[in-house]
C-alpha positions in Angstrom: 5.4 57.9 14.5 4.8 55.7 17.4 1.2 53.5 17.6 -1.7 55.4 19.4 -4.0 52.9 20.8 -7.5 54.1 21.7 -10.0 51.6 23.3 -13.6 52.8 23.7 -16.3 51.0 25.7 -19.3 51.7 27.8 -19.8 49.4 31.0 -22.5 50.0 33.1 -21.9 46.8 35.6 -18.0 47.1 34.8 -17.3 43.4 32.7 -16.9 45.4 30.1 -14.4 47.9 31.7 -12.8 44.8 32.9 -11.7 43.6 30.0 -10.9 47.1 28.0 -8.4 47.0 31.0 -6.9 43.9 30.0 -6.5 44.9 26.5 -4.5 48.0 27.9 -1.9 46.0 30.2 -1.6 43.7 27.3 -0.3 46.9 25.0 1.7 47.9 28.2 4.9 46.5 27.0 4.8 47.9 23.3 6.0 51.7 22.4 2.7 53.0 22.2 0.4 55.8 23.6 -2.8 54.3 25.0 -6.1 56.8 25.6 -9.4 55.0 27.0 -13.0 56.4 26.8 -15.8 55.3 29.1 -18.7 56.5 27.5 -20.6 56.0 30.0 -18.5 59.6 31.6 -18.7 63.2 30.1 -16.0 63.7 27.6 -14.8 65.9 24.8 -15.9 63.8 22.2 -15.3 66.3 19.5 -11.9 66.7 21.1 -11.3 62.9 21.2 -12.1 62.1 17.8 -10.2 64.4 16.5 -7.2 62.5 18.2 -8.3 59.8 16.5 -8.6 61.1 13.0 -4.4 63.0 13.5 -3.4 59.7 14.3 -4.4 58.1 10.7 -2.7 54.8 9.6 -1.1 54.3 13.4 -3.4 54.0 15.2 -5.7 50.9 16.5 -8.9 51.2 17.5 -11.0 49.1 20.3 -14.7 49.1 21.0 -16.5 47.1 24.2 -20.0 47.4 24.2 -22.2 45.7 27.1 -24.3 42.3 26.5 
């Protein structure tokens, strides 16, 4: 099973957003599927936590939060 990486922030100027966008292009090159969640945006949340559980040992997650 391939690597799911799931990075999750809320940015309400956008540093934050910034730099969960770095962390994605840094995981570009690597065989993995990468989701992001603004939560600052409506979501499934239900839905997208779920994805996280099915993924179990592969999976890495990221969290931003705002200063």
């Amino acid at each position: 099973m391939d690597t799911k990486i799931f990075i999750v922030f809320c940015s309400p100027a956008g540093s934050t957003r910034r730099v969960a966008e770095y962390i994605k292009e840094g995981f570009n090159h690597r065989k993995a599927e990468m989701v992001m969640l603004d939560l600052g945006k409506k979501h499934d949340l239900p839905g997208f936590f779920n994805t996280i559980k099915r993924a179990g040992k592969h999976a890495c997650l990221f969290i931003g939060s705002p200063v």
